[in-house]
Structure formats: C-alpha cells, structure tokens
C-alpha positions in Angstrom: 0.0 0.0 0.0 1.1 3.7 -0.9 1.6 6.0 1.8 2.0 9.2 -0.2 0.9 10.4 -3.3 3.4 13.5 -5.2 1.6 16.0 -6.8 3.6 17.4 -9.8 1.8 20.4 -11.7 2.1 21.4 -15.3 4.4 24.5 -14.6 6.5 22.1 -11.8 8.5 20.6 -14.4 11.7 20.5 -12.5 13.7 17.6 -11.5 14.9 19.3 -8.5 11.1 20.4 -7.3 10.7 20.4 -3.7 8.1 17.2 -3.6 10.2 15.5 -5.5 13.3 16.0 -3.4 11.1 15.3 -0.1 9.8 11.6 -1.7 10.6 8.2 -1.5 10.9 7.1 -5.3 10.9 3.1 -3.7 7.4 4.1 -2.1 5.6 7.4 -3.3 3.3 7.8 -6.2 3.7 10.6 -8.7 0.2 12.1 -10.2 0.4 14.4 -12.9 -3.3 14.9 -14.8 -4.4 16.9 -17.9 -7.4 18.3 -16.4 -10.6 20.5 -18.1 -10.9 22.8 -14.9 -6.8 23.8 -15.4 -7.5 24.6 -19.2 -11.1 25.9 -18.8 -10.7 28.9 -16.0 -9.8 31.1 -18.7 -9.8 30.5 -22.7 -5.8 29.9 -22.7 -4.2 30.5 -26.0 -4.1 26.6 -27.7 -0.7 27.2 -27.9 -0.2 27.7 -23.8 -2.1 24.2 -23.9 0.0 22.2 -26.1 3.4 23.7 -24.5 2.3 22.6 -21.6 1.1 19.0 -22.0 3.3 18.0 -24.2 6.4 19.3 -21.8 4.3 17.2 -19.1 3.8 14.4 -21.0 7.4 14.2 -21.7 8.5 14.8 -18.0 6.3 12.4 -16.9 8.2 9.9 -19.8 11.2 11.2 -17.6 10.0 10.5 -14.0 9.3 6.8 -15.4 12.9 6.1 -16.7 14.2 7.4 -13.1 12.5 4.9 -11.4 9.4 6.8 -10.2 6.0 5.4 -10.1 3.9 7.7 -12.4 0.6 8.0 -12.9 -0.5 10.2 -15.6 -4.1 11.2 -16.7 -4.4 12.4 -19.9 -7.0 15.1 -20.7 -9.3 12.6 -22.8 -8.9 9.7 -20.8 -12.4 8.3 -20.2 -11.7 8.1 -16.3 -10.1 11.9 -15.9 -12.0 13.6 -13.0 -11.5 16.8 -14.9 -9.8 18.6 -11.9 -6.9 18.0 -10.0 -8.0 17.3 -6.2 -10.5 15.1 -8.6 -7.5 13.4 -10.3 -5.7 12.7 -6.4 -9.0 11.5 -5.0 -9.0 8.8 -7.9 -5.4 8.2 -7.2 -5.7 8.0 -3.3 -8.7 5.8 -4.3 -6.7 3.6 -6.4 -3.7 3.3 -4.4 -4.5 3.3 -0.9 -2.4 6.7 0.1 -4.1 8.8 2.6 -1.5 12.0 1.9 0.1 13.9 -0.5 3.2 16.0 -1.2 3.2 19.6 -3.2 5.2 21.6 -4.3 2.9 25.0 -3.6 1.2 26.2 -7.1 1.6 29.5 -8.4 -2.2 30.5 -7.8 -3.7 31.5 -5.0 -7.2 29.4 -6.7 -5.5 26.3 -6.8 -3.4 26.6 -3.4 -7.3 27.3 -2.0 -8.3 23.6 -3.4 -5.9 22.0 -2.1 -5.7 23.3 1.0 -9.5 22.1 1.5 -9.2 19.0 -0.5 -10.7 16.2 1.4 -7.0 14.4 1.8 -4.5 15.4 4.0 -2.0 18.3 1.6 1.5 18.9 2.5 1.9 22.2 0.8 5.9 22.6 0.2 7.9 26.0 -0.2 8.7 26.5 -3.8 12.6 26.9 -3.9 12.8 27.2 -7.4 13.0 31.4 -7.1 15.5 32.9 -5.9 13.8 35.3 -3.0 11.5 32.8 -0.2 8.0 34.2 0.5 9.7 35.0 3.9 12.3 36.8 2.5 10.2 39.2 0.5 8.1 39.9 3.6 10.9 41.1 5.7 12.2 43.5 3.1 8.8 44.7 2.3 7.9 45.0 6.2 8.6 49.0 7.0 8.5 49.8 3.7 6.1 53.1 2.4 7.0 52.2 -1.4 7.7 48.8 -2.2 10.1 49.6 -5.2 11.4 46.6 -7.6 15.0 48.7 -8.0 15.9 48.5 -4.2 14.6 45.0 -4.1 16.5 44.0 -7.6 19.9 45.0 -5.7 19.4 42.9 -2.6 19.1 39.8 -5.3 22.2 41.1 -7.0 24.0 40.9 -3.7 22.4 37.5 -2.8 22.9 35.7 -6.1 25.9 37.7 -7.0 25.9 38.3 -10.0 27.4 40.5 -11.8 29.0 41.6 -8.8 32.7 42.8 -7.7 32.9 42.5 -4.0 30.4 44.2 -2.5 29.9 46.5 -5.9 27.9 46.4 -8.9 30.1 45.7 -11.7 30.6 48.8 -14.1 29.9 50.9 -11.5 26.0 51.1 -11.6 23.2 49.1 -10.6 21.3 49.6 -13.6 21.9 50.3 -17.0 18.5 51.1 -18.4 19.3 54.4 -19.8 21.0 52.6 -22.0 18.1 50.4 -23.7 16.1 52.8 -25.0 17.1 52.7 -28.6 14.1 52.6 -31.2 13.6 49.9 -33.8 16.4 49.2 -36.0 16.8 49.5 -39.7 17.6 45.7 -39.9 17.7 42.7 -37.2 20.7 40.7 -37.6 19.1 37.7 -35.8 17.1 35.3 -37.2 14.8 34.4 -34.3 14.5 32.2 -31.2 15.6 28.3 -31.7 12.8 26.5 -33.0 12.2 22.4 -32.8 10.3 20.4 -35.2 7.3 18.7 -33.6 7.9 14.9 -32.7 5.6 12.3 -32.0 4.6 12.9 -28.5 3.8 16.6 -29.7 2.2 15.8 -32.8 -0.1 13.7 -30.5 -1.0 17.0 -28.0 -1.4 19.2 -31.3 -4.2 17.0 -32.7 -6.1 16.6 -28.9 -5.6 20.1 -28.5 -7.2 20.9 -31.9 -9.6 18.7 -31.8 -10.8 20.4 -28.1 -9.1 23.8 -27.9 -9.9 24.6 -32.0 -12.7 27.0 -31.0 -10.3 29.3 -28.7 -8.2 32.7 -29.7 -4.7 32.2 -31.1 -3.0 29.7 -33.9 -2.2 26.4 -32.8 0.2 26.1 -35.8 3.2 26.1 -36.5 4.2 24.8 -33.5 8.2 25.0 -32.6 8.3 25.2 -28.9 11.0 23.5 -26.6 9.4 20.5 -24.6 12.2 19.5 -23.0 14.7 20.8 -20.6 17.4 19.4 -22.8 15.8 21.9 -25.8 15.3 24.7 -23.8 18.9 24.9 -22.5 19.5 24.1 -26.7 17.1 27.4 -26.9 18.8 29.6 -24.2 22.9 28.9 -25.8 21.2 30.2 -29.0 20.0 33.2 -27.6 23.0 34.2 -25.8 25.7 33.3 -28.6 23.3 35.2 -31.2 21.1 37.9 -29.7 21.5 38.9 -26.6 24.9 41.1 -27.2 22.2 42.8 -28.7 19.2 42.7 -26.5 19.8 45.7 -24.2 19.9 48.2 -27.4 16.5 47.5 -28.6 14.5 45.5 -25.8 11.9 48.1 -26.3 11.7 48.6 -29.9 9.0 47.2 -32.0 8.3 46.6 -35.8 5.2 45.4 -37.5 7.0 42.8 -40.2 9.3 41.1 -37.0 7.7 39.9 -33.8 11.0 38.5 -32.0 14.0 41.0 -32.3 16.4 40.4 -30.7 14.5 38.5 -27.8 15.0 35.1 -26.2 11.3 34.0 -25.7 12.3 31.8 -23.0 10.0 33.1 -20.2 8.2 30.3 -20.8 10.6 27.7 -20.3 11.2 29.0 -16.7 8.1 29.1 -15.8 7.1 26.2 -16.6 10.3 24.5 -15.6 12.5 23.4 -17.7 14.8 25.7 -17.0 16.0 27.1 -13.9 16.2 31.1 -13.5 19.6 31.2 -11.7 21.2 29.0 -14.0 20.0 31.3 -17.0 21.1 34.3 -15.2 24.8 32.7 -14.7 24.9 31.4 -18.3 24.3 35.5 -19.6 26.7 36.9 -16.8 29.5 34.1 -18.0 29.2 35.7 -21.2 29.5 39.0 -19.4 32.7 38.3 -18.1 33.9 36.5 -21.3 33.9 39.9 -23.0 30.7 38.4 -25.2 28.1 41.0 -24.7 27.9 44.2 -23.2 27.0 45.1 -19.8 24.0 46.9 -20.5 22.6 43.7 -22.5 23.7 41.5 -19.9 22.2 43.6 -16.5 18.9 44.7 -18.4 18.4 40.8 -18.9 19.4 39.4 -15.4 16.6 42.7 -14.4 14.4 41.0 -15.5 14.3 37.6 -14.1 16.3 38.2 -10.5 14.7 41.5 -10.6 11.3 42.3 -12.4 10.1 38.1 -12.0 11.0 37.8 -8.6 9.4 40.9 -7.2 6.1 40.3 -9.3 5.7 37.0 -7.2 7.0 38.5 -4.4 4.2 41.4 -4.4 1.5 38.5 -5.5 2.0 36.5 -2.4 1.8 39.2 0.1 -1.0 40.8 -1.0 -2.9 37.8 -0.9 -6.1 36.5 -3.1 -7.9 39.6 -3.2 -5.2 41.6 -5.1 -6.1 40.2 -8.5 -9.5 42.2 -8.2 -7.8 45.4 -7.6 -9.9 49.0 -9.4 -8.1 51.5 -8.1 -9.4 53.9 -11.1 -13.4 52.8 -10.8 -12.5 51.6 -14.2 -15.3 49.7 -15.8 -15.6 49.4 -19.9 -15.5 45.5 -20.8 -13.2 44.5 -22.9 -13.3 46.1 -26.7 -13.7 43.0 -29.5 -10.0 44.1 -31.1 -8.5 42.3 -28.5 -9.8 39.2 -29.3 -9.4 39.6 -33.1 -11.8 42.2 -34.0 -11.2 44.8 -36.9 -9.5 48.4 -36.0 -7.9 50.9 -38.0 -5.2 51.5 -35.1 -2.1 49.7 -36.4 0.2 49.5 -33.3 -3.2 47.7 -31.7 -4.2 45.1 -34.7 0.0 43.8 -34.8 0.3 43.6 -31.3 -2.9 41.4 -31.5 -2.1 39.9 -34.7 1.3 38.6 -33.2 -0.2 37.2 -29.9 -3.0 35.2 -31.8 -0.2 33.7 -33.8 2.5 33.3 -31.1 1.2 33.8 -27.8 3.8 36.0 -27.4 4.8 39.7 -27.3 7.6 41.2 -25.4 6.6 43.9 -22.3 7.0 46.8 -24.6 4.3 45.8 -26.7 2.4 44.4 -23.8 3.0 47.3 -21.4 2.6 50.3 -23.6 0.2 48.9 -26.9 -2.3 46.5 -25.7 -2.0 47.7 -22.2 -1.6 51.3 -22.5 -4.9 51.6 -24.4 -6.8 49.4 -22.2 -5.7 51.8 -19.3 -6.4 55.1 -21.3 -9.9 53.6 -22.2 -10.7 53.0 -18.8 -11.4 48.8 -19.6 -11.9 46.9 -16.5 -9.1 45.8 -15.0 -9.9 42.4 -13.9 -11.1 41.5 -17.9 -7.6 43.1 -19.0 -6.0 40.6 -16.5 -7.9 37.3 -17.9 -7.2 38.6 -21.6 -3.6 38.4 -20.8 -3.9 35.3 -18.3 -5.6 33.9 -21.3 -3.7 34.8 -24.3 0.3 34.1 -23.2 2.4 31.3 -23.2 4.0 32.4 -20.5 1.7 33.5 -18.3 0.4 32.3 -15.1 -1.2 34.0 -12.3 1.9 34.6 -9.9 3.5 36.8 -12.6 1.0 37.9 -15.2 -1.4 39.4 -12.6 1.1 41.9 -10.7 2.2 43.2 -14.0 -1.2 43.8 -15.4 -3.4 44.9 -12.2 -0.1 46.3 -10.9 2.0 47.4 -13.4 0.1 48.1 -16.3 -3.5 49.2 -15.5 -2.8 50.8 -12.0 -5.6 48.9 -10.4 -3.5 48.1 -7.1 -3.3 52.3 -6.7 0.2 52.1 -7.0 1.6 49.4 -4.5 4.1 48.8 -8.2 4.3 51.7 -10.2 4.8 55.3 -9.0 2.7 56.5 -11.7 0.8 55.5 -14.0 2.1 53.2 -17.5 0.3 56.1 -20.3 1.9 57.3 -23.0 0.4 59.6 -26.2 1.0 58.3 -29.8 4.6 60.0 -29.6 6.0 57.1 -27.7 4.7 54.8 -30.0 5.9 56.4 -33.0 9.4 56.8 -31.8 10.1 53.2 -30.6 8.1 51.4 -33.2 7.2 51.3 -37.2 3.6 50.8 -36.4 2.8 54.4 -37.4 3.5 54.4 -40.6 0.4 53.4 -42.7 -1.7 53.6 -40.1 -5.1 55.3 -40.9 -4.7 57.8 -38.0 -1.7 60.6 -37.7 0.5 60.0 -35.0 1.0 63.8 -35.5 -2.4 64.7 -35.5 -3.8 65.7 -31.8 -7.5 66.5 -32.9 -10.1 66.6 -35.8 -10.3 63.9 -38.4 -7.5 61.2 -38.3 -6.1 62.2 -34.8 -4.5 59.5 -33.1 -6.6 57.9 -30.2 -3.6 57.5 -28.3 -3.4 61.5 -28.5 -7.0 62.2 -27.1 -7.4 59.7 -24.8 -3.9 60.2 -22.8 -5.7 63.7 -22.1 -8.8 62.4 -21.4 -7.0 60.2 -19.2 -5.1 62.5 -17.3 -8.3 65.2 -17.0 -11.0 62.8 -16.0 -8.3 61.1 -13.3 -6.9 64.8 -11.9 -7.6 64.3 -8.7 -5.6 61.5 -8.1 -2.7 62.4 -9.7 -2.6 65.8 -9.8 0.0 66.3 -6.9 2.5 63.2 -8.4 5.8 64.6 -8.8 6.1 62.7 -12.0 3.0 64.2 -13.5 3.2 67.6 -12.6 4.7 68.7 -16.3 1.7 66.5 -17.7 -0.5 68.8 -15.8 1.4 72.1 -16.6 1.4 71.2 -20.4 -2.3 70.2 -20.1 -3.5 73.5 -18.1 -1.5 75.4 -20.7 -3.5 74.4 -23.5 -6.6 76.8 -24.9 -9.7 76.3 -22.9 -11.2 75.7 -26.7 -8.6 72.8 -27.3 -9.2 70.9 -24.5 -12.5 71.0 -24.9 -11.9 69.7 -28.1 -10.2 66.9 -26.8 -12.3 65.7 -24.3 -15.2 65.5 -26.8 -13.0 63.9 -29.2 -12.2 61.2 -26.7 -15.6 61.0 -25.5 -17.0 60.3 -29.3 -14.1 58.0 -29.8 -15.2 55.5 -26.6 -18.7 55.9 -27.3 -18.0 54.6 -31.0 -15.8 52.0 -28.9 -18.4 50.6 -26.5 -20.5 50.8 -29.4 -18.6 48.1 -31.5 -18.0 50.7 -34.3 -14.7 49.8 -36.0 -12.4 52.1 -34.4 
C-alpha cells in the first residue's frame, strides 16, 4: 500500500522540485493529470495548452525512466476527474495513500483547493526562485513604497551576479538608460531556436485541436521546446546570437518582426524546464567573457532576478484579493479588437495579430500597446488581466497578474508603479514602425485622423486629476495640459468621449 501520493503540476516541471526531493521514489506515487478545470478557468491561447502538456507528457516519460511510479491522466482519458483534487481523490482511491506532497502552485485558486481538499495536503515552499515568501516579507515589512529597484539590488548581492565585492560591476546598478534605442533599420538575428514537432507533440497538437480549435490564437506552427534538454539548446542560441544585442532594442517594436532580438524563454522557466539562476549565470559568464555588453547582460538578469521575482513577491503578500484590484473605478469590458476584431489603429491590430499567432509579445508591446490603451480607455481591469492570463504562453497568475493589475493598468493604486504606465501616440511612434500606414496621424492631436492615443492620454489624465494631480512625475503632464486653450481641451475631451462611445458601441475604431 502507498503511503504518499506526489503532486507534480504542469508549470513544476523540475527535476529538482521540492516534492520531489522530499519523496521516496521506492514508495511514493507521482500524479500528474491533464485536467478541463486547469485549461477551462480562462480560454488559454491553444498554444499555452499544447506547450504545456506536451512538456508534461514528456517529463512524466522522464520521471518513469528514473525509477518513479507515475501516474498520468491524460486530458481525454475516459476516467479523468477533470480537476486536480478530482484526479488525487482517484489516485488515493486507487492506491491506498491517505496523503500527498506539493510543491505550492503559483495561484492562490489552486493553493485554495488543495488546502481544502478532502485528503491530508503537504503544501511545500517553492525553492525554485531565488527570493522565499519570507524573505520578501521582511524586506517589504517597514516599507512606504515597495520599489522593484531596491529590491533588484538585494538579489544582485544574494545571487551575486554580476557583482565585484560588495559593488555592482561597471559601477551602476542599472543600465537602463541605455536600452532605450528605437527599432532598427535591420535585425541581424534570425529568431528564437525553434524544434520540429515529434511524435509525443504531434499527439498534443491533434487533442488540442480537436478540443481547444474553438479558442483565440493559432495552434500552428508549432516549434516550442518540450524539454529541458531543448530549452537549454534554446537559451545557448539566444546568448551566442542575440543577446549582445538585446539591451539596445529591448523596447523597440516593428510590424514585419515579432521577436527582435529576444529570447522568448520566459516560458521555459516558468514552466520548468529551465532554472532562473542557472539562466542568469549562463548570460553573466558571457558578461565576463567579454561576449556581450554590460548593459545587454544587466537589463536581462533585471528581469528575471529582478522584475520576475518581485512580481511574485508582491503577489504573495498581497494575498487573493489583489487580483481584483480597481483602483481607477475603471469599468468598460473588454473592446472585441482584442480578441481579433477589426481596428484601423495599427500599433493595436499587430500587437494582437502577433499574440494570436504566437502567444507572445515582449513587455514593450504588452505594457505600452495593448495595455496602455486598455488603461487610457478605462477597460476593467480584472477582464484586462484574464485577456492576458488567457492569451500568453508564459503566463500564469503569480507573474502575469502583478504586471497587469499592478503594473500596467494601476488597479493596485500604486503598491508597483509610482505613476501611471500612459503614454500619447509620440512614444509609439518613436520606438516602433507601427505608425507608418496607419489610418490615423500619429501627429495629428485632434479633428479627423487624430491619433486615439493622443485624445485619450488627455482624457486620461483630465477625467483622473484628482488622483494624480499632486504626483511629482506628473506635474509637467498637468502644466502642459493646463497650458492648452480652454477651446482645445474642450476639443479633446469631446474627441475622446465620441471615440469611446464609437468603442463601446462596437463601431470599428
């Protein structure tokens, strides 16, 4: 009889995962289920599906040649409880264990499950990040701002990289300044490393078309790494070819090429297959081996030792409720060009147009196209936050929900971001080709053919002046605004007003 059953989830795919390391491979029981209520709680992108249970399938394949006992549901199997405290009932059922071992999920939904499931839950620290929930708490603890950069440094100092002594290397903490530069003329990288399907995956592609068909996004091509053995494949071919480059034009955009110079690995870590700290040490080794620049290596190990683990940090002390965050009473649902539907803004339709064939777009386009309008349009929140949940390979809820409530639509009043993510057309233009050809003028702030991003970032600001009005990194928005003619800004406001009544309408805007 088994004692112990070991939960291992689709984004656990680690051999070094804490119920792992805490089982008896001569005695325990691994479970690992494709389950309806994991793939139904929002409309994922069929690609997010078929990464995912293919990668499973395959770790699972992995578990078995160790030595573990697996038992694996697949998501058509005619005895699949659908749902994972469904899927260890069957298994307790089945084997006789009366406990189980996790490794704790990245959602506070699921943790809430299996907390109450009606079998005795071991709920295991995640180790797989670099900061413990414990350790976030007592640097947050005192804190009136809660800022990522001071945070960033004490994981420099912890992991330390790219350190000298007790000193950044290069003298700074941060080299941001220096990744600023706007799309290049021509991309000398081909893209991220892609891998023809094989069997197992052909397999997941037909179950997940045959099931999934009906939900936003392209399912093909399909050229994802499924393995850690790919992914690592993946990352050396990032590093070698594009990230000397990375830093220059993180933030650029261009209609005709959706990858740049970026490693589209985010979803690899978080599902697993490969380990944060080891990335970060593979890009500072290049560092130091006079490879790539400091300001391409820092702005990526940002990222992950910085941006990634303070987004989880900030999820898990701020608990279930932060997810439903409004600080900005903002209400509109969700326009149909998100999902698809025809607009005559062109930054909008790529960024779309590249997520429904990729799910992917890098935090530029996220933060400051699809997001920036959803905040200057006053959407709701909580539907921006299951579009992007939804539509993303890489996300899940632990990382995808601070940078949208949070970071991007300043529903958590600022506990993230000092001020708010909005920017006017101008941005756009000057970090992006999506401008040109566009049926509106970037250059145009009112009467026919204006940019929306133009009227609504005043709207914005005048309709929200209350709030923001005494943020020292708003005052010159304020100053500029207030020096406008009366006559103009009425202008504006009316503009923007007729252009989100068109909107909410479902006029093609």
């Amino acid at each position: 009889m088994v004692s112990r059953l070991v939960l291992v989830l689709g984004d656990q795919l680690s051999l070094g995962l804490s119920a792992l390391q805490k089982a008896d491979r001569a005695d325990d029981v691994v479970v690992m289920a494709e389950v309806a209520e994991e793939t139904d709680y929002v409309r994922h992108h069929p690609k997010k599906i078929a990464l995912i249970f293919a990668a499973m399938r395959k770790f699972a394949a992995r578990l078995k040649e160790d030595g573990w006992d697996v038992r694996y549901s697949q998501l058509d199997d005619t005895e699949n409880a659908g749902s994972i405290v469904g899927e260890l009932l069957r298994r307790a059922e089945e084997t006789g264990a009366s406990e189980v071992l996790i490794t704790e999920p990245g959602e506070w939904r699921l943790i809430d499950k299996l907390k109450h499931a009606p079998i005795k839950t071991h709920i295991l620290q995640d180790d797989r990040f670099i900061a413990s929930h414990q350790e976030f708490e007592a640097w947050a603890e005192g804190r009136k701002q809660l800022r990522m950069e001071y945070f960033y440094r004490e994981m420099r100092r912890k992991t330390g990289l790219l350190m000298d002594g007790e000193k950044p290397v290069g003298g700074k903490w941060n080299f941001d300044h220096e990744n600023r530069k706007p799309a290049p003329d021509d991309v000398g990288f081909g893209g991220p490393m892609q891998f023809t399907p094989d069997e197992t995956v052909e397999e997941v592609l037909a179950l997940v078309e045959a099931r999934f068909g009906n939900h936003f996004g392209d399912l093909r091509p399909f050229w994802f790494a499924t393995t850690e053995g790919e992914a690592r494949r993946a990352l050396s071919h990032f590093v070698s070819k594009a990230l000397p480059k990375f830093g220059d034009y993180q933030d650029a955009m261009l209609a005709e090429n959706r990858f740049l110079y970026h490693a589209v690995i985010s979803a690899y870590i978080n599902i697993g297959l490969l380990d944060p700290l080891e990335v970060c040490e593979k890009v500072a080794e290049a560092y130091a081996a006079g490879d790539v620049p400091i300001n391409a290596a820092e702005g990526f190990i940002r990222q992950i030792i910085g941006w990634r683990e303070y987004m989880r940090g900030i999820y898990f002390l701020k608990g279930p409720e932060y997810v439903q965050g409004n600080a900005l009473g903002h209400s509109r649902d969700l326009p149909e060009l998100y999902w698809g539907g025809e607009t005559k803004m062109r930054c909008l339709q790529k960024a779309v147009e590249q997520t429904a064939a990729e799910a992917y777009a890098h935090h530029i386009q996220r933060l400051m196209i699809t997001g920036n309008f959803a905040l200057l349009a006053g959407i709701d929140p909580h539907q921006v936050h299951e579009w992007y949940l939804a539509v993303y390979m890489d996300a899940f809820e632990w990382v995808e929900a601070p940078n949208t409530v949070g970071m991007s639509q300043f529903a958590d009043g600022g506990v993230i971001a000092s001020k708010p993510y909005v920017s006017s057309g101008a941005y756009i233009n000057r970090m992006s080709d999506y401008c040109k050809g566009c049926a509106y003028s970037v250059s145009t702030k009112t009467g026919e053919g204006a940019c929306p991003f133009n009227l609504l970032y005043w709207h914005f600001l005048d309709r929200h002046r209350e709030r923001f009005k005494a943020n020292a990194r708003m005052g010159n928005m304020y100053r500029t605004w207030d020096r406008m003619d009366a006559d103009r800004r009425a202008t504006v406001i009316a503009e923007a007003d007729d252009f989100l009544r068109r909107l909410e309408a479902g006029e093609k805007v």
